[in-house]
C-alpha positions in Angstrom: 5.9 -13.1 29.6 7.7 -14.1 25.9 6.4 -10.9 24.6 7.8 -8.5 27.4 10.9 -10.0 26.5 10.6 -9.4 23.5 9.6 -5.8 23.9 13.0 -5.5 25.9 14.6 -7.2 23.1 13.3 -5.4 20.8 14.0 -1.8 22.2 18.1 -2.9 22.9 18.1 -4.0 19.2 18.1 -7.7 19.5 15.4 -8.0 16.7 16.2 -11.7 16.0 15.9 -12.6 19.9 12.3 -10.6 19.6 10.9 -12.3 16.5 11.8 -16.2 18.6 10.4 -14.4 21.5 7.2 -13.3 20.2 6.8 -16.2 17.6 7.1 -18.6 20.3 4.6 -16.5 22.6 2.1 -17.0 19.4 3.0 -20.8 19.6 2.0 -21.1 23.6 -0.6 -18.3 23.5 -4.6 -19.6 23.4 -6.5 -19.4 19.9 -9.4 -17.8 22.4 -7.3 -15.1 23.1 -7.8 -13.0 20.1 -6.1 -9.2 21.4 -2.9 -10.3 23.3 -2.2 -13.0 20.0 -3.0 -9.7 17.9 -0.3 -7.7 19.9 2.0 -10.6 19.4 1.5 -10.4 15.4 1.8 -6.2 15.5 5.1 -6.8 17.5 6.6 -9.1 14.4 5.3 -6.7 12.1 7.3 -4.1 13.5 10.4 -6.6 13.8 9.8 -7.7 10.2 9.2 -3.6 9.3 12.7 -2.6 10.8 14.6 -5.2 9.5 13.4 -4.5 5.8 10.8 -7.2 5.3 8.1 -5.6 4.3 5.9 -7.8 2.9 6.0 -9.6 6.4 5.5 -6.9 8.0 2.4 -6.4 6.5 1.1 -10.0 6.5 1.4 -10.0 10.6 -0.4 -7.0 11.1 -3.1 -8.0 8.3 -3.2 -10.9 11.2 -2.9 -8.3 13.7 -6.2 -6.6 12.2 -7.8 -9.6 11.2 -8.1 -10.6 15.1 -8.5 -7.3 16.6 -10.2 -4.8 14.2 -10.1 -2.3 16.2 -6.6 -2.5 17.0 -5.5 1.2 15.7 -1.4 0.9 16.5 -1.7 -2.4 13.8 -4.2 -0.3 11.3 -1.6 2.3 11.9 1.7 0.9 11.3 0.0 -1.6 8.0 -1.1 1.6 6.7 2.8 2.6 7.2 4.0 0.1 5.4 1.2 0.3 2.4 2.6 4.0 1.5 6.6 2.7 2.1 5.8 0.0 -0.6 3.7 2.3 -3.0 0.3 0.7 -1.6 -1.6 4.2 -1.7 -5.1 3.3 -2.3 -4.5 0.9 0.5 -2.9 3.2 2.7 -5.9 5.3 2.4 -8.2 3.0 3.1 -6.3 1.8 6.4 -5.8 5.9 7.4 -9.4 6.4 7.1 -10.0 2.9 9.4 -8.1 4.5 12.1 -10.0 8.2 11.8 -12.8 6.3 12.4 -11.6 4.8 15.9 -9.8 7.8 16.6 -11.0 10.7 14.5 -8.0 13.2 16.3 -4.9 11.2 15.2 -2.9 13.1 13.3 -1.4 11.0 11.3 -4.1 9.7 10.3 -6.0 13.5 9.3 -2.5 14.6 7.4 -3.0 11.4 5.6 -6.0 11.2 4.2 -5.6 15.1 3.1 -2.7 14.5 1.3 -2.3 10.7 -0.2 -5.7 11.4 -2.7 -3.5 13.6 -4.4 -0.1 11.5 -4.4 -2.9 8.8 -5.9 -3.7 11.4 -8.8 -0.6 12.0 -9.6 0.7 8.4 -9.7 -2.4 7.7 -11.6 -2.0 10.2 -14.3 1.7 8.9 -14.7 0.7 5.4 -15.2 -2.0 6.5 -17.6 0.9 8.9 -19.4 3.3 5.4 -19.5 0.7 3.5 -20.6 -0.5 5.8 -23.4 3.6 6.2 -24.2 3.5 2.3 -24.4 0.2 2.3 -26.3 1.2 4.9 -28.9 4.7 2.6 -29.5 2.6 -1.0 -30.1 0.6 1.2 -32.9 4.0 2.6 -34.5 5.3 -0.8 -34.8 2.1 -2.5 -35.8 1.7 1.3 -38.3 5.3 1.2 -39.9 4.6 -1.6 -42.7 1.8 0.4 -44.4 3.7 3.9 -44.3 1.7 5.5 -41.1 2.7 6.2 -37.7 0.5 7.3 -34.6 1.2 10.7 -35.8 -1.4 10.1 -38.2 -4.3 10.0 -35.8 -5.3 12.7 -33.5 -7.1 11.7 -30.1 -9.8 14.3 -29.2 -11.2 13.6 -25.7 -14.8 14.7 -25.5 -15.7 16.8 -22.3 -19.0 15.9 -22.3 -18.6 12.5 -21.9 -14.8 11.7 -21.2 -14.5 9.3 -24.5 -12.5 9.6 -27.3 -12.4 10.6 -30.8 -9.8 9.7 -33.3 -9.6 11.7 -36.5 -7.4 10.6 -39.2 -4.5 13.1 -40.9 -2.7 11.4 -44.1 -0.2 14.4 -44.4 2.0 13.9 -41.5 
């Protein structure tokens, strides 16, 4: 079958000969037959994956999943590419897809113990650049009347998580 040969393509590095081989498979292959055109979409995922084209990658096995939800080795390798390409929420999400079909795969467990953190941390780093950004627009728009955001002092209430600004003419 096309996607044999491409498997055996594939594993003596002939990606380009793979990607015909299991592109044309998803040409001939039945509509009805939702898993083996699934398996045909995960294979050009991974072709697309090792020859750097992400985005690809992750569009075939999106098809991949979108056919076969249960399909964990497409769940597995998407979620892959999410975290390559900075995609953590997504990654997440796609980790904690497969625990649910297979609640032992390790990947999956080290995963979902450790990406909520990475998300944290890129959070609060964005929220530090965008505050850096923030606190720059005000200076510029500040400047003409003689005040900077030195000025104003944000006090974030615990109780709620809001913010107050208090105002400081001497600096």
């Amino acid at each position: 079958t096309l996607k044999l040969e491409g498997n055996s393509l594939y594993k003596e590095g002939k990606h380009r000969e793979a990607l015909e081989r299991y592109t044309w498979g998803l040409r001939i292959c039945p509509v009805k037959l939702r898993k083996e055109r699934a398996v045909l979409y995960a294979n050009r995922g991974q072709v697309f994956r090792v020859s750097g084209d992400k985005d690809k990658a992750i569009r075939n096995c999106s098809k991949a999943i979108e056919l076969d939800p249960h399909y964990i080795k497409a769940i597995l390798r998407r979620a892959e590419l999410y975290e390559d390409t900075e995609k953590l929420d997504e990654a997440l999400e796609d980790y904690k897809k497969v625990l649910e079909l297979d609640p032992n795969n390790p990947e999956s467990r080290r995963a979902v113990s450790t990406l909520p953190q990475k998300i944290e941390e890129r959070n609060e780093k964005l929220k530090a650049e965008m505050m850096q950004n923030l606190k720059k627009l005000g200076n510029m728009v500040l400047k003409p009347f003689g005040l900077s955001t030195e000025n104003f002092n944000m006090v974030q209430d615990p109780s709620t998580g809001g913010y107050n600004i208090q105002f400081s003419q001497n600096k």
